[in-house]
N, C-alpha and C positions, 0 to 999 in steps of 0.2 A: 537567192533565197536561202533561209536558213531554217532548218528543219531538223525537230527537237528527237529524240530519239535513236533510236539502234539503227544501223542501215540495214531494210530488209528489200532492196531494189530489186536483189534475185529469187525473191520467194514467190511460187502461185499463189494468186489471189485466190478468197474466197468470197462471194458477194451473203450479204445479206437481207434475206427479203427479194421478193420480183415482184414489184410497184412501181409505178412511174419515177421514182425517186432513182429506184436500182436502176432501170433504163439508161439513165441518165449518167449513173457509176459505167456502166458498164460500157456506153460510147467512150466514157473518160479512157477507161483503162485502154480498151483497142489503140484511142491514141497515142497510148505512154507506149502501146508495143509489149504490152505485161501479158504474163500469161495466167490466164484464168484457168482456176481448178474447176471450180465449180459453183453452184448456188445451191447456197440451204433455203428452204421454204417450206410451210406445213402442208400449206394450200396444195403447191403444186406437188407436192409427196401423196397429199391420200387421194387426190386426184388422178397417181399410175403415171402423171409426167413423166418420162426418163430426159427430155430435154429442153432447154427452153433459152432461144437465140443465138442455137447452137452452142451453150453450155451445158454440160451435163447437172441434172438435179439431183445434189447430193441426197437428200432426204432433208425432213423438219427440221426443228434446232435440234433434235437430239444427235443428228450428224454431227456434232461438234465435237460429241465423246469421244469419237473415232480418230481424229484429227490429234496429229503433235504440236503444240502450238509454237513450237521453235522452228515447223516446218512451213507454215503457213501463214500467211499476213491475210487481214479481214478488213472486209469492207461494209461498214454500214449502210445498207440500203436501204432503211426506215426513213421516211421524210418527217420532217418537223412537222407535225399539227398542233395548231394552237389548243392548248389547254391537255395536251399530251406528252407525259415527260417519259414515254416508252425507248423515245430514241434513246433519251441521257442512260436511261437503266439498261439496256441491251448493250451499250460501249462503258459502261463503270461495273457492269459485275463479270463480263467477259477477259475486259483486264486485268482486276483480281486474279482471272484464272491462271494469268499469265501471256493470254493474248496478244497480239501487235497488231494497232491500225494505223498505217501510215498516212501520212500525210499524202491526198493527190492533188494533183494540181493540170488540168488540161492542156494542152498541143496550143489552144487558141486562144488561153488568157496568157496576159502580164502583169510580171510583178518583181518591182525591184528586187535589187539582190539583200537589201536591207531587210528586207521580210522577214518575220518569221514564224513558219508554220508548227503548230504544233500538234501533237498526236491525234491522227483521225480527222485533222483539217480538211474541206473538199472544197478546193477552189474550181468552178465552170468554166464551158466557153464563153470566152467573151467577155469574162473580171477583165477590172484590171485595181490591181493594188498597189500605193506608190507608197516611198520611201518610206524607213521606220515605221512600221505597222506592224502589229502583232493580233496576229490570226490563234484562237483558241482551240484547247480539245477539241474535236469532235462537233465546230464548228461548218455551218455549209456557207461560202460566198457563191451566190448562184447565179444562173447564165447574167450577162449582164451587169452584173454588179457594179458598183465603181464606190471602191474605197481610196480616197485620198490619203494624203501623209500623213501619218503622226496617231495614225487612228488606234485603240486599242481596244481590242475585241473579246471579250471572255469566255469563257468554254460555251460549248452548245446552245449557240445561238443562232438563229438563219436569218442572214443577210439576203432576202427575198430576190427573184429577177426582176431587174432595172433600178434596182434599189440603188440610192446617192448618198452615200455620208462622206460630208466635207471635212476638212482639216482637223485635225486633232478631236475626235468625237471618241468619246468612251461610252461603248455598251459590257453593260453588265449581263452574268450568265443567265442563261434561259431567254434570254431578249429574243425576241421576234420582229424584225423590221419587213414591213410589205413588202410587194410590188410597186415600183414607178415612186417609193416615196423618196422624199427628201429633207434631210436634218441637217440643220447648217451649224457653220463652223463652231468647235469649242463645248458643243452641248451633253450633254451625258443622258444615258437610257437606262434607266435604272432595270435591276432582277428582275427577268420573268417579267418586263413590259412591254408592251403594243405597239407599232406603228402601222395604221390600216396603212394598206393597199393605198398611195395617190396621195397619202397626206404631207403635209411640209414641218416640221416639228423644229418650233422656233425659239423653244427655250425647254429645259433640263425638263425629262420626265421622271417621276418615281416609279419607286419598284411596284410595279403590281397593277399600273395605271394603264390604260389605254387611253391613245388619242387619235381621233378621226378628222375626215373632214366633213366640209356642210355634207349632209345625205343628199344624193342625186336627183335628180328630178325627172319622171316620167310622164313624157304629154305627148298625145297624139299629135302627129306630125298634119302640117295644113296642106304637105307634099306627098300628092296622091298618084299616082300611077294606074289610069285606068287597062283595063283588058282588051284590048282589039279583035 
């Protein structure tokens, strides 16, 4: 793996946000053996939390003022929600500040050495990313994933869990790829585009488009199971 940035291996983490996303960070980190400082959150702050998964709750974001940022590495805990570019703005104006988010990468994925991750990357349990592949800012590869070779991936985009992108597939930033879908080999996903949940995407999408598939069908089952 090749990982873009300053080495910050020995710094405490800081998580950001506590949502299922952060959960997720935060199993990461235990695996890597890192040591967690703490978690900033608004929620759990005026709520009187002092702890939460047995990390201590720094306070809101305004905890960050406190904070040297030559001392501490950050971790995005915001999850990608369609039609919310909160993540992207929470790791582009923190860095300005001077921030570092490193790249993580899980105990239980793989990924060749050819890789390379670049700042604020979060590769899952259970990726696995093959040769020459370039993983973006602040991009999430999530449980499951599987990027094949040649792939290139642009900043802040989530590679959904179970998600498939075959051979040399270029997505562009903001992309959103589902759950369970799959783009095959050579195709491109243009800015800020769609792939539901399940879909198979069999040639180039543009920027701003989404693509599904047929909508599912809901019918009463003829398999009944009476009560005894």
């Amino acid at each position: 793996m090749k990982e873009s940035g300053r080495d910050v291996s020995l710094l405490p983490f800081v998580i950001l946000g506590a949502g299922g996303h952060a959960k997720v960070l935060l199993a990461l980190l235990q695996s890597m053996g890192a040591v967690v400082k703490g978690v900033c959150d608004p929620v759990l702050a005026q709520s009187g939390i002092e702890f939460w998964r047995g990390v201590r709750v720094l306070g809101g974001d305004e905890a960050l003022n406190g904070l040297d940022p030559t001392q501490v590495a950050l971790v995005n805990g915001l999850g990608q929600v369609v039609g919310s570019d909160r993540r992207m703005k929470v790791f582009m104006e923190l860095t300005a500040k001077g921030y570092t988010f490193p790249a993580l990468l899980h105990s239980a994925a793989w990924i060749d050495s050819t890789v390379v991750l670049e700042a604020g990357a979060q590769v899952m349990a259970g990726a696995v990313i093959q040769p020459d592949s370039v993983i973006g800012a602040n991009t999430i590869i999530n449980t499951g994933a599987r990027v094949d070779h040649d792939c290139i991936i642009a900043s802040h985009v989530h590679i959904a869990p179970g998600a498939v992108l075959c051979g040399g597939v270029k997505v562009a930033t903001g992309a959103f790829v589902g759950a369970g879908s799959t783009t095959l080999q050579g195709l491109s996903i243009g800015e800020s585009a769609i792939v539901a949940a399940g879909s198979t995407l069999v040639r180039d999408l543009q920027a701003g488009h989404l693509v599904v598939s047929s909508p599912m069908r809901i019918r009463e089952s003829k398999f009944k199971v009476e009560p005894k």
